[in-house]
Structure formats: structure tokens, C-alpha cells
N, CA, C and O of each residue as an XYZ file, in Angstrom:
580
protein
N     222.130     62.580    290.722
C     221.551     61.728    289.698
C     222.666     60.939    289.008
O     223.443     61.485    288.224
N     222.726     59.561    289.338
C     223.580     59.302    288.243
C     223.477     58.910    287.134
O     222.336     58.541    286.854
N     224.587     58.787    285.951
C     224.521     58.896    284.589
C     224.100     57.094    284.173
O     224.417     56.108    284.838
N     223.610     57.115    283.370
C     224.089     55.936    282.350
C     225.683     55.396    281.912
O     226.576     56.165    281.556
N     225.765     54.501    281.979
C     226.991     54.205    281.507
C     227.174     54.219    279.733
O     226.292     53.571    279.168
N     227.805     54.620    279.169
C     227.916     55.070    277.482
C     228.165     54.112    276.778
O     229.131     53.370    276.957
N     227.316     53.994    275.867
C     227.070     52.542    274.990
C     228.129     52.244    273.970
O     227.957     51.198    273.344
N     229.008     52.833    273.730
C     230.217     53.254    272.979
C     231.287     52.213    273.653
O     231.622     51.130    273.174
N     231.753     52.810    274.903
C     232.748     51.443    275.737
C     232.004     50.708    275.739
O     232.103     49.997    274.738
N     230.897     50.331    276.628
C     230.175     49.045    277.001
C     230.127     48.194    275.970
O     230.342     47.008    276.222
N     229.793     48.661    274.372
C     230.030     47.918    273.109
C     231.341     47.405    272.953
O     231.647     46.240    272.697
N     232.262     48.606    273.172
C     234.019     48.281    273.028
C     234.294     47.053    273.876
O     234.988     46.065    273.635
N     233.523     47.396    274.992
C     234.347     46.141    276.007
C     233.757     45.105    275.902
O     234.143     44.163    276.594
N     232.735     44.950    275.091
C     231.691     43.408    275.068
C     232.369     43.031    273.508
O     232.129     41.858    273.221
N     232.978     43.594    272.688
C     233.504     43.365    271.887
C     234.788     42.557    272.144
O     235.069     41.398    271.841
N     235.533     43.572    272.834
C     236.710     42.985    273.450
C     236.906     41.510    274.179
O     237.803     40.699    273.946
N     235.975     41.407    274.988
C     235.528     39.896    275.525
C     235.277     38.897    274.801
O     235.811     37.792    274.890
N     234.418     39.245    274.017
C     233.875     38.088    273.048
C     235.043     37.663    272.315
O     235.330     36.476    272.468
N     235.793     38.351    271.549
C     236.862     38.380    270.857
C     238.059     37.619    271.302
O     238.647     36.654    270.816
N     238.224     38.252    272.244
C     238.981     37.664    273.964
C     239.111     35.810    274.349
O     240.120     35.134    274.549
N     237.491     35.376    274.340
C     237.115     34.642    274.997
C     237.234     33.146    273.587
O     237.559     31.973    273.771
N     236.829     33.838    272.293
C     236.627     33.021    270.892
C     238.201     32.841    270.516
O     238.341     31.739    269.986
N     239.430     33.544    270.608
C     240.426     33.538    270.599
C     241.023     32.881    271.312
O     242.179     32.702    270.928
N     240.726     32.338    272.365
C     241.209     31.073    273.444
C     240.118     29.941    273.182
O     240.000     29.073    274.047
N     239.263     29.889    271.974
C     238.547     28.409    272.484
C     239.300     28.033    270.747
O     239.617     26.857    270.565
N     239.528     28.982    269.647
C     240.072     28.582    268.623
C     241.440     28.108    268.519
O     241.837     27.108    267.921
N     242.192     29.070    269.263
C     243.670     29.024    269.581
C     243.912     27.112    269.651
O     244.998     26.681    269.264
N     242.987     26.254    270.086
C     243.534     25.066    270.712
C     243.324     24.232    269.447
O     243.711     23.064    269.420
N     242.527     24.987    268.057
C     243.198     24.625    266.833
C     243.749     25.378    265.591
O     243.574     25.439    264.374
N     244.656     26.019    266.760
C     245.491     27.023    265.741
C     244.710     27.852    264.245
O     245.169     27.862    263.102
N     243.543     28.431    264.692
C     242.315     29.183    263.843
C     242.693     30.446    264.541
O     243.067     30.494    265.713
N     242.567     31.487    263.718
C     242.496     32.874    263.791
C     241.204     32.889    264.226
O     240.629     31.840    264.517
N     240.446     34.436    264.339
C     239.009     34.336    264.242
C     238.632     34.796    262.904
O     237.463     34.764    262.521
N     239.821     35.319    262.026
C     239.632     35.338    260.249
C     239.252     33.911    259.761
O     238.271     33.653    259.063
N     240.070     33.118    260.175
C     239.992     31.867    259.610
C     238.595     31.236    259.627
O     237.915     30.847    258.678
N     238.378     31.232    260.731
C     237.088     30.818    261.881
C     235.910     31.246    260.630
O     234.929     30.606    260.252
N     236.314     32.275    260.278
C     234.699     33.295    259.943
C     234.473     32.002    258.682
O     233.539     31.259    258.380
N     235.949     32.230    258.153
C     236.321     31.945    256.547
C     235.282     30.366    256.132
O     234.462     30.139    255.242
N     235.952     29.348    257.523
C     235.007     28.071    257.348
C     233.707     28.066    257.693
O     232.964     27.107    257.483
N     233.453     28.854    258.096
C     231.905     28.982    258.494
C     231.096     29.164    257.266
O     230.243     28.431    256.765
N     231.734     30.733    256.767
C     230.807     31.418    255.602
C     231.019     30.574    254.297
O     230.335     30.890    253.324
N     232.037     29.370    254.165
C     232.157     28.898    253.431
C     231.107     27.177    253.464
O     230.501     26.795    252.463
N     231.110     26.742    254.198
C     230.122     26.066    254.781
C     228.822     26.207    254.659
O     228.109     25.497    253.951
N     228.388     27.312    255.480
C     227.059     28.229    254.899
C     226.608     28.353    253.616
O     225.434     28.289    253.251
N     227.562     28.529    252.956
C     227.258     28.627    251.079
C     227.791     27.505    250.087
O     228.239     27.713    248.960
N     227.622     25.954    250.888
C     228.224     25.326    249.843
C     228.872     24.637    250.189
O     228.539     23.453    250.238
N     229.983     25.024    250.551
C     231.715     24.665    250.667
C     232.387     24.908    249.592
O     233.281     24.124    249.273
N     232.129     25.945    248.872
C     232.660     26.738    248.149
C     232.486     28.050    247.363
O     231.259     28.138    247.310
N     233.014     29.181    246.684
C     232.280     30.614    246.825
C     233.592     31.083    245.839
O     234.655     30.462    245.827
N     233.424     31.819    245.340
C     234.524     33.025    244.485
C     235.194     33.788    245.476
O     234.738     33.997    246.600
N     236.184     34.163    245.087
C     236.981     34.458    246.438
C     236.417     35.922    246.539
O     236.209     36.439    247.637
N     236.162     36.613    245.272
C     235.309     38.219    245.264
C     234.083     38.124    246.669
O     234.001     39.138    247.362
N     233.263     37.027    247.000
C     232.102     37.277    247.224
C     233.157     37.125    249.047
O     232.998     38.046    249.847
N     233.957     36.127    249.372
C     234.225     36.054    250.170
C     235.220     37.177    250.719
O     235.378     37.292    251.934
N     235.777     37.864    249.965
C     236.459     38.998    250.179
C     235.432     40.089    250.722
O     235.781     40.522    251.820
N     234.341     40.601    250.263
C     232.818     41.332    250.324
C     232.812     40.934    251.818
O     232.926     41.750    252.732
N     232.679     39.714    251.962
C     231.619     39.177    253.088
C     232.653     39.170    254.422
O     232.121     39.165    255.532
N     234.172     39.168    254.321
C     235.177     39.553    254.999
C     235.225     41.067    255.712
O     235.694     41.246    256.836
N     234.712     42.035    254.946
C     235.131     43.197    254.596
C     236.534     43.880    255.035
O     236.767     44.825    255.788
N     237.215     43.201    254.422
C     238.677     43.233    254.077
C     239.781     43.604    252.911
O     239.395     43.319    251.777
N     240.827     44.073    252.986
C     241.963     44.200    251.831
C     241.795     42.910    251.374
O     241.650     41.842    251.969
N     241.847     43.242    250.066
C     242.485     42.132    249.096
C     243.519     41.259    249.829
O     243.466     40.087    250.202
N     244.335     42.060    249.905
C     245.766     41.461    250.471
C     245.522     40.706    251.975
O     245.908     39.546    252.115
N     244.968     41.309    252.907
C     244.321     40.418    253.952
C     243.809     39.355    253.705
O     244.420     38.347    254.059
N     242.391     39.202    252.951
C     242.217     37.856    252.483
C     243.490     37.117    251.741
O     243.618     35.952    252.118
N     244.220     37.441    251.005
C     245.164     36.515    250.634
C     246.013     35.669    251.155
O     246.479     34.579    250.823
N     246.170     36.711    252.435
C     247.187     35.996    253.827
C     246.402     35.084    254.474
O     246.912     34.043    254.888
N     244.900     35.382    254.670
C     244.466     33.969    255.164
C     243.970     32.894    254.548
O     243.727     31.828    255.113
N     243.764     33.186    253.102
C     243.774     31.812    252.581
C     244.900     30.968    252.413
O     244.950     29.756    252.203
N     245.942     31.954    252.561
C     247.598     31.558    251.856
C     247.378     30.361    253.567
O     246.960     29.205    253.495
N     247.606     30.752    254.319
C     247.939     30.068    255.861
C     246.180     29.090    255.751
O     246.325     28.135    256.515
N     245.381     29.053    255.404
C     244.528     28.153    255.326
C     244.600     26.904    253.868
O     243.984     25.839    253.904
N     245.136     27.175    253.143
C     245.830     26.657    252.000
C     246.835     25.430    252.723
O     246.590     24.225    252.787
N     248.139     26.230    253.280
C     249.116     25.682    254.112
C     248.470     24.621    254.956
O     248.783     23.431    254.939
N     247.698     25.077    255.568
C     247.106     24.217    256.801
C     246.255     22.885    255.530
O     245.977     21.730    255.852
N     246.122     23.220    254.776
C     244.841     21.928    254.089
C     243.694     22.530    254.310
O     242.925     22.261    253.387
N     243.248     23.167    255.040
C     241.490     23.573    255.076
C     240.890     24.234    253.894
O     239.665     24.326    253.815
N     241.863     24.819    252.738
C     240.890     24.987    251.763
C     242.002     25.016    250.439
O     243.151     24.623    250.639
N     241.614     25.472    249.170
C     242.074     25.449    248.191
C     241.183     26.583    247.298
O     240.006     26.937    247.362
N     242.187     26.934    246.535
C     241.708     28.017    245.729
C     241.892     27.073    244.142
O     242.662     26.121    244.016
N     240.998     27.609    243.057
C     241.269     27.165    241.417
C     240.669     28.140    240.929
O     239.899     28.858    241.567
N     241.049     28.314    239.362
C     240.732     29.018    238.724
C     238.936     28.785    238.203
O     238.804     27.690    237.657
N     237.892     29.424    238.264
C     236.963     29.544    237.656
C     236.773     29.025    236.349
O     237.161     29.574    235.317
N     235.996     27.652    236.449
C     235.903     27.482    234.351
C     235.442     28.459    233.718
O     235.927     28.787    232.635
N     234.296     29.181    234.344
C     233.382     30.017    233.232
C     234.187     31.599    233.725
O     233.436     32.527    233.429
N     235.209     31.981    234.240
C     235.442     33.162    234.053
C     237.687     33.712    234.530
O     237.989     34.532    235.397
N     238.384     33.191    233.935
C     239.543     32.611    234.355
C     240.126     33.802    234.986
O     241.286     33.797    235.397
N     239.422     34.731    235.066
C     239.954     35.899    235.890
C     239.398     35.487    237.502
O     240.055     35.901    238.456
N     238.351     34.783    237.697
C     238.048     34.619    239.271
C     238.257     33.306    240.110
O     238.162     32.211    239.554
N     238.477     33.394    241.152
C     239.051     32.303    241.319
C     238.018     31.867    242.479
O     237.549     32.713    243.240
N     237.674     30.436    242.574
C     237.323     29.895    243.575
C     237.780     29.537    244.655
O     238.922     29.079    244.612
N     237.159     29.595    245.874
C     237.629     29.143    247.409
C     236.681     28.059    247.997
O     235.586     28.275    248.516
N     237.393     26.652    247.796
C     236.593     25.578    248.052
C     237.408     25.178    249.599
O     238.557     25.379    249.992
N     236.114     24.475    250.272
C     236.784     23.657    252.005
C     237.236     22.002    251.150
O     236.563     21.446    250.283
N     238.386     21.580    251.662
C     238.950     20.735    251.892
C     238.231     19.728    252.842
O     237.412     20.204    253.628
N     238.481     18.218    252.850
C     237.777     17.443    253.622
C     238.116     17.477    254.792
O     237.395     17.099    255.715
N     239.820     18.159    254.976
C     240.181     18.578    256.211
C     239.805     20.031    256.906
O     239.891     20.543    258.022
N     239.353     20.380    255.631
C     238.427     21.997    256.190
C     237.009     21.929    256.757
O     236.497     22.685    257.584
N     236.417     20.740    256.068
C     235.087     20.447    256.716
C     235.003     19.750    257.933
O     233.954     19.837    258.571
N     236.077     18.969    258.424
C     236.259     18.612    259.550
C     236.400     19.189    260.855
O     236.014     18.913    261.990
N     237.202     20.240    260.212
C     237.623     21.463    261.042
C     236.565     22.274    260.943
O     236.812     23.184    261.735
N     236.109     22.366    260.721
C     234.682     23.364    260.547
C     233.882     22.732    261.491
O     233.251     23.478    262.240
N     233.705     20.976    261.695
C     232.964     21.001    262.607
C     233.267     21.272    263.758
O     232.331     21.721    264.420
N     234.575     21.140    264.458
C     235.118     21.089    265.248
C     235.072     22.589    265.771
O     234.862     22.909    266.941
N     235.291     23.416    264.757
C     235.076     25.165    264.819
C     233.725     25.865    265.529
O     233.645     26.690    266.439
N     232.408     24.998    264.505
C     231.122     25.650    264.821
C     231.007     25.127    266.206
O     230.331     25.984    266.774
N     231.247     24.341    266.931
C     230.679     23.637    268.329
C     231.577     24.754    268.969
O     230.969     25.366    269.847
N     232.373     25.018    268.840
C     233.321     25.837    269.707
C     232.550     27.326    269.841
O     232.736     27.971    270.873
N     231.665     27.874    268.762
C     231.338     28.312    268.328
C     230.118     28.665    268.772
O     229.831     29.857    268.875
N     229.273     27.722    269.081
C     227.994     27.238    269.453
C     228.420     27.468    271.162
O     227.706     28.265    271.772
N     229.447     26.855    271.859
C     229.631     27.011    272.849
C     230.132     28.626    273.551
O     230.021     28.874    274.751
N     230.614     29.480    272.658
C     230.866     30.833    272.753
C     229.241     31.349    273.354
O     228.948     31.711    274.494
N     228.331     31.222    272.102
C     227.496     31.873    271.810
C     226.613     31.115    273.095
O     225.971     31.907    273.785
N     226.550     30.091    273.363
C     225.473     30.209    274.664
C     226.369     30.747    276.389
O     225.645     30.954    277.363
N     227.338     30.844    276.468
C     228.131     31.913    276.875
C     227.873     33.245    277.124
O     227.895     33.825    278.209
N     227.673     33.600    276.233
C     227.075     35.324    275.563
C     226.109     35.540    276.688
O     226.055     36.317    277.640
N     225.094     34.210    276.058
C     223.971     34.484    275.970
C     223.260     33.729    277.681
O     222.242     33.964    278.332
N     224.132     33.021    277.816
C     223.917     32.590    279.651
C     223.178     33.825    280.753
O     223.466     35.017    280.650
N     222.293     33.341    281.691
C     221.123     34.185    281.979
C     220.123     34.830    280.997
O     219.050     35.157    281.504
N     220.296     35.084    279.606
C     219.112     35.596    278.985
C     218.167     34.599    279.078
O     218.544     33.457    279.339
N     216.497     34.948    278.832
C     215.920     34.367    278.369
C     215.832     34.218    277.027
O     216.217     35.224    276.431
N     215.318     32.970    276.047
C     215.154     33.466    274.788
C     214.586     34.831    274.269
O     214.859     35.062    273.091
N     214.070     35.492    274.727
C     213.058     36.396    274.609
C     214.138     37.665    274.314
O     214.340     38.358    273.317
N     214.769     37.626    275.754
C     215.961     38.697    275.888
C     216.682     38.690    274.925
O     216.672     39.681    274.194
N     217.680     37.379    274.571
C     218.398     37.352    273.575
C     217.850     38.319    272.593
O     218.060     39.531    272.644
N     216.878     37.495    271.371
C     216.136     37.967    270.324
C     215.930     39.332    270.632
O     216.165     40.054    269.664
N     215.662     39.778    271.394
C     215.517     41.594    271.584
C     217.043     42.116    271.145
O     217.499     42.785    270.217
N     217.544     41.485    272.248
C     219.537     42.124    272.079
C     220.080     41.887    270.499
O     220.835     42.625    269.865
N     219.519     40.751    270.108
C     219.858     40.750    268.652
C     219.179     41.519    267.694
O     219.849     41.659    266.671
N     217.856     42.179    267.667
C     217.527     43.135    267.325
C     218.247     44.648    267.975
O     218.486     45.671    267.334
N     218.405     44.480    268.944
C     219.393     46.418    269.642
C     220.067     46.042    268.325
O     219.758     46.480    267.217
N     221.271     44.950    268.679
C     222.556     45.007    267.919
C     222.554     45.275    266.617
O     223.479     45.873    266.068
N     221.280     44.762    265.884
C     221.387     44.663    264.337
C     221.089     46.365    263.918
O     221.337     46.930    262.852
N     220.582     46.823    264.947
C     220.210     48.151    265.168
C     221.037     49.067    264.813
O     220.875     49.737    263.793
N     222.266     49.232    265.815
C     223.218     50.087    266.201
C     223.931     49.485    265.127
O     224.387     50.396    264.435
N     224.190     48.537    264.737
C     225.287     47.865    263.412
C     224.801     48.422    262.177
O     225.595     48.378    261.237
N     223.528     49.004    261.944
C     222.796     49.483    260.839
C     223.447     51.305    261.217
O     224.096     51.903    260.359
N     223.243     51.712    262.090
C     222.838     53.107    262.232
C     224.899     53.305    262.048
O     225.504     54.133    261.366
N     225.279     52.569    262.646
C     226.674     52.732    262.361
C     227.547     52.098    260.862
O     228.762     52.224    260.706
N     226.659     51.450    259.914
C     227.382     51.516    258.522
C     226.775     52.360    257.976
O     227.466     53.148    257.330
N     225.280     52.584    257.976
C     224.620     54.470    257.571
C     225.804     55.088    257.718
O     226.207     55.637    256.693
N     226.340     55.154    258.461
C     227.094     56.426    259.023
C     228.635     56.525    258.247
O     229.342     57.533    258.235
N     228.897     55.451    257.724
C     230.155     54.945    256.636
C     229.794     56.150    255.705
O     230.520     57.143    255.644
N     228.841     56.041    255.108
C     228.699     57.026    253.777
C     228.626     58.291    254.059
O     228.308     58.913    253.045
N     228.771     58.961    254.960
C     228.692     60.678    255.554
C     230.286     60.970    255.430
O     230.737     62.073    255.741
């Protein structure tokens, strides 16, 4: 009888790929896949956010986020200021050269993801994205034990 193959690697190594594969389509504009996330989620909300909420949504050290805004700063893609209504928090706004790059990011982005998703049907996909949201649930449950 043979076994199943264990969903543990098969995750590891579809992780690994993806990661793999988004790291060579960013690389050709010198974007991390930190960075990558950074213009996206910043985009998504605005084009701009408190750096608290983006730190959360990172789930990262303090100090990690600092290094990539510090090198996204450098680059022009974004800027940090102090908060009017609270001078302890600071804002993380995209730059016009961050929104540019952002578009240039999501297509790359867009092109990953039908990649992935090449041979599924829609149908399939939407299932796999339900497994995943699945096992991504049952495994931050599992943070608090």
C-alpha cells in the first residue's frame, strides 16, 4: 500500500518555489519580497498607514521593519513623518516613485500568481484557497498552545 506523501514538505517545498520563483521576477527591480509585500499593503490601504498597523500586518521585529523602510526610504518608494494627531506614531506613505513601482510590482505579481495557478480550473483554485486558508488557520491556533 503506498503512503501519501506528507503535507508538511509538500507545503515546505511549494513554499520554497513560490518564494524561489517571486524572488527572480522582483530581483529585476531590486525589491525584496519584504519590500514587495510593503507596496502592495500600502497601496491596498491608501498609500499610506501608521507604521504600527504595517508592522502587525508584516508580522515582524520592530527592527526588521525598520531595515526595510530604511532601504525603501533610500530607494524613494516611500517616506515616513511624524503623525499630526499623535507625535509618538509615525506614518508610512508611497512616494510617486513608490506608486510606480508598485505598478510595475503587482503585474509581476499577477504574473506569479497565474503561474501557481496554471492548469487549475477556477473552481480548483478557489477550493485550494480555501485548503490553504484552512491549514494557515489551524496552524496560528496552534501559536497560542
Amino acid at each position: 500500500m503506498e503512503h501519501p506523501k506528507a503535507l508538511g514538505p509538500m507545503l515546505g517545498c511549494c513554499a520554497h518555489l513560490v518564494r524561489e520563483r517571486m524572488d527572480a521576477r522582483m530581483s529585476r527591480f531590486g525589491m525584496t519580497p519584504a519590500q514587495t509585500h510593503v507596496l502592495l499593503h500600502l497601496r491596498q490601504n491608501g498609500g499610506q498607514m501608521p507604521q504600527r498597523e504595517l508592522l502587525d500586518s508584516l508580522k515582524v521585529k520592530p527592527s526588521t521593519v525598520n531595515g526595510i523602510l530604511d532601504r525603501m526610504e533610500e530607494k524613494g518608494l516611500v517616506e515616513r513623518t511624524v503623525s499630526g494627531a499623535d507625535a509618538r506614531q509615525r506614518l508610512v506613505a508611497l512616494t510617486p516613485a513608490g506608486l510606480e513601482r508598485e505598478e510595475q510590482v503587482k503585474q509581476c505579481f499577477l504574473d506569479a500568481e497565474t503561474l501557481i495557478a496554471r492548469g487549475l480550473t477556477k473552481e480548483e483554485a478557489e477550493t485550494l484557497r480555501g485548503l490553504l486558508e484552512r491549514v494557515i488557520h489551524n496552524l496560528e491556533e496552534d501559536r497560542t498552545v
